[in-house]
C-alpha positions in Angstrom: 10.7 -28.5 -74.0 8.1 -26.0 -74.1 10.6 -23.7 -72.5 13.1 -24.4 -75.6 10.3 -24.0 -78.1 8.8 -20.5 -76.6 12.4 -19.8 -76.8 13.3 -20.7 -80.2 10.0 -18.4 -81.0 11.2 -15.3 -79.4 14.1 -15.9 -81.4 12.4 -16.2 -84.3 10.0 -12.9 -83.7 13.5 -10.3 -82.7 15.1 -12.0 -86.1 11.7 -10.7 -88.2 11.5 -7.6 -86.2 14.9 -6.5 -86.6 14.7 -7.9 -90.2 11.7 -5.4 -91.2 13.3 -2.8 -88.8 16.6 -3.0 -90.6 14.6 -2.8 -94.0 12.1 -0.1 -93.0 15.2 1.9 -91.8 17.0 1.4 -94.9 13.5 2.7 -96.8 12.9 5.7 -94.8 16.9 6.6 -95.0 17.1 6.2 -98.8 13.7 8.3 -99.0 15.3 11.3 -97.2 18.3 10.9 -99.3 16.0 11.0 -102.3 14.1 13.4 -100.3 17.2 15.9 -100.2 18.5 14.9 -103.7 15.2 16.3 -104.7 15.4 19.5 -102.8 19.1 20.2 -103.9 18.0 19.8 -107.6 15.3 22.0 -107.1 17.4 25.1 -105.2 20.2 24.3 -108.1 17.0 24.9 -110.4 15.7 27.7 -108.8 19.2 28.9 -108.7 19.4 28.9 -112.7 15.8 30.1 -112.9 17.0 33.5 -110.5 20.6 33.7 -112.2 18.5 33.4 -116.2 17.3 37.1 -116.4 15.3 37.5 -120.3 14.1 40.2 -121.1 12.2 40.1 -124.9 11.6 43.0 -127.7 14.5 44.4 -126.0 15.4 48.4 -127.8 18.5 50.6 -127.3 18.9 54.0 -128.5 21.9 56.2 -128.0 24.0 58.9 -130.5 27.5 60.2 -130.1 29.1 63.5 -130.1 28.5 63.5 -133.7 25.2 63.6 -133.7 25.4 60.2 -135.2 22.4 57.6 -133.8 22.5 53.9 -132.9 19.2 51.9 -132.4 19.4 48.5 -131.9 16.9 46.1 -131.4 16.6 42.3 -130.5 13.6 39.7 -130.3 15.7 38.6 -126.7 18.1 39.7 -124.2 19.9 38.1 -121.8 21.9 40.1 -118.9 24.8 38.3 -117.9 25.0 38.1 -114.4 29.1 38.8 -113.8 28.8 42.1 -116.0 25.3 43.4 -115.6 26.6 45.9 -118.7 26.5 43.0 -121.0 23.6 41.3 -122.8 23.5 38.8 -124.8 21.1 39.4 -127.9 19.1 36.8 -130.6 17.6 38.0 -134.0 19.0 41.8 -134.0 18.1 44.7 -136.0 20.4 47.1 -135.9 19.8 51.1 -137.2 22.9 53.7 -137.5 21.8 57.0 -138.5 25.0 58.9 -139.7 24.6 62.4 -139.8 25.3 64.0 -143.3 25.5 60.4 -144.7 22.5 58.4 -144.9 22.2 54.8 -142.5 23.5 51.6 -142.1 21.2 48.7 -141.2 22.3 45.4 -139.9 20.9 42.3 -139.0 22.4 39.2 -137.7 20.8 35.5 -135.8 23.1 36.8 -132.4 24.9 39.3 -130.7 26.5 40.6 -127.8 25.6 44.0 -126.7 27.8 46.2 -124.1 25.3 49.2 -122.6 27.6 51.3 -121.1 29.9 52.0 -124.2 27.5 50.6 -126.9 30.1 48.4 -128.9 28.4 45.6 -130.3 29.4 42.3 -131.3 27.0 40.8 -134.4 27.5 37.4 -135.4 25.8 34.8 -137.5 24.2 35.3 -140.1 25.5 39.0 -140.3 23.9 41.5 -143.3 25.1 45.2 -143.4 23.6 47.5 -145.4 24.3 50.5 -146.8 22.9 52.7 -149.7 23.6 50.4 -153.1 26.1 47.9 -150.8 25.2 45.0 -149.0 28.1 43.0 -147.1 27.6 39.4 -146.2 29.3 37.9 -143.0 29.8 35.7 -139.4 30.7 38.3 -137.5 31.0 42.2 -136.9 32.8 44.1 -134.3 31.0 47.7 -134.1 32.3 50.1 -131.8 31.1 53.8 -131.2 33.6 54.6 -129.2 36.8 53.7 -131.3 34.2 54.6 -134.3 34.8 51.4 -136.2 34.0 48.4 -138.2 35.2 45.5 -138.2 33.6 42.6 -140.4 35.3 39.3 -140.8 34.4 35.6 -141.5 33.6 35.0 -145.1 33.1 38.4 -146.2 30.9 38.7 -149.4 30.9 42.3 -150.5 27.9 43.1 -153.3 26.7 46.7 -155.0 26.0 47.5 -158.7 29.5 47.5 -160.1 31.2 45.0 -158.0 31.3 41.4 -156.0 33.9 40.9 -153.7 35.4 38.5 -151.7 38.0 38.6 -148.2 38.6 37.9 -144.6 38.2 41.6 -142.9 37.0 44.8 -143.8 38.2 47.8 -141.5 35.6 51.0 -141.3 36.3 54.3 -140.1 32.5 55.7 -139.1 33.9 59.2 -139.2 36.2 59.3 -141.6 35.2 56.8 -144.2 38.4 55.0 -144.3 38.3 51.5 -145.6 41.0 48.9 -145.3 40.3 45.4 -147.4 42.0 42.2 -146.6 43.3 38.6 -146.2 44.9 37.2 -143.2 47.2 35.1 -145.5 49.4 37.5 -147.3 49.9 35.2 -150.2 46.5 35.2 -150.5 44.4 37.8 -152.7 41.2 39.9 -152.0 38.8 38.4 -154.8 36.9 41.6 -156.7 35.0 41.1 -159.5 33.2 43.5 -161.8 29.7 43.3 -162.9 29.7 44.8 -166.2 
C-alpha cells in the first residue's frame, strides 16, 4: 500500500512537472516569437528610417542657353530612392528670371522636382505670377527643356482688364506663344472683362 501510494505520488509530481514544463516552454517560445516579431518590426523600421532621405530649406539654381534663370526653393525635400534625380518638394517658391522679359514667380503646397533636366511638376494650391497677371491653379507642368508651360486644373486667369476661366493654358517660354483651352470642345473658355 505504501508502495501504491509513493507511486501514485511520483505520478502526481511528473504530471505537475511536465505540466509547468509544457507551460514554461510554451512562455519562453512565445517570448522569442515576440522577441523576433519585435526585431523584424524594428529592421522594417529602420529600413524606412534609412530608405526616408529629408533634406529641409532645400534651393536649386540653374539657367539655360538663354541666359534665362530658374531658382527654386522648398521648406522640404524628399529624394526618392529608385530615381535619386527626383525629389519630391512641400511649400515651393519658385523664381524664373527671363532674360529681356521680367520674372515669373510661383508658389504651390507640393511639387515634384527632376535635377538633372530641371522640369518641375507644381501642384496644389498653384499661384503664377507674372507682371499685372496672376493665374490660379492644381497643377503646373514646367519644363526648361521643352521650354514650356503647362497649367491645368481649374485655371483662374486674373490682370487689370480681364478674368478668365479654362482647363489648360499652353506657354512657350521663348517664344511667348499662348494656347487657351477646354478639354470638352463643346465647352467654352470663360473671359470676362473688367471694365
Amino acid at each position: 500500500m505504501l508502495r501504491k501510494k509513493i507511486l501514485i505520488f511520483f505520478f502526481i509530481f511528473l504530471i505537475i512537472f511536465f505540466y509547468f514544463f509544457f507551460i514554461e516552454f510554451k512562455t519562453n517560445e512565445k517570448s522569442e516569437e515576440n522577441q523576433s516579431e519585435t526585431k523584424t518590426k524594428i529592421e522594417k523600421s529602420e529600413d524606412i528610417i534609412y530608405k526616408s532621405n529629408i533634406i529641409e530649406d532645400v534651393n536649386y539654381v540653374t539657367s539655360d542657353a538663354d541666359g534665362n534663370e530658374y531658382i527654386i526653393s522648398a521648406l522640404k525635400g524628399e529624394i526618392d530612392f529608385d530615381n535619386p534625380n527626383i525629389l519630391y518638394l512641400t511649400e515651393i517658391n519658385a523664381l524664373i528670371r527671363l532674360k529681356n522679359s521680367g520674372y515669373i514667380t510661383i508658389t504651390s503646397d507640393y511639387g515634384k522636382y527632376n535635377s538633372e533636366n530641371f522640369d518641375t511638376i507644381f501642384s496644389k494650391n498653384v499661384i503664377i505670377k507674372y507682371l499685372d497677371n496672376k493665374i490660379t491653379s492644381e497643377y503646373l507642368d514646367f519644363s526648361l527643356e521643352r521650354s514650356s508651360m503647362i497649367i491645368s486644373r481649374d485655371i483662374v486667369y486674373n490682370n487689370l482688364d480681364t478674368a478668365l476661366k479654362a482647363d489648360v493654358i499652353e506657354l512657350d517660354i521663348k517664344t511667348k506663344d499662348t494656347k487657351i483651352f477646354m478639354y470638352e470642345k463643346e465647352k467654352k473658355v470663360n473671359i470676362k472683362s473688367k471694365n
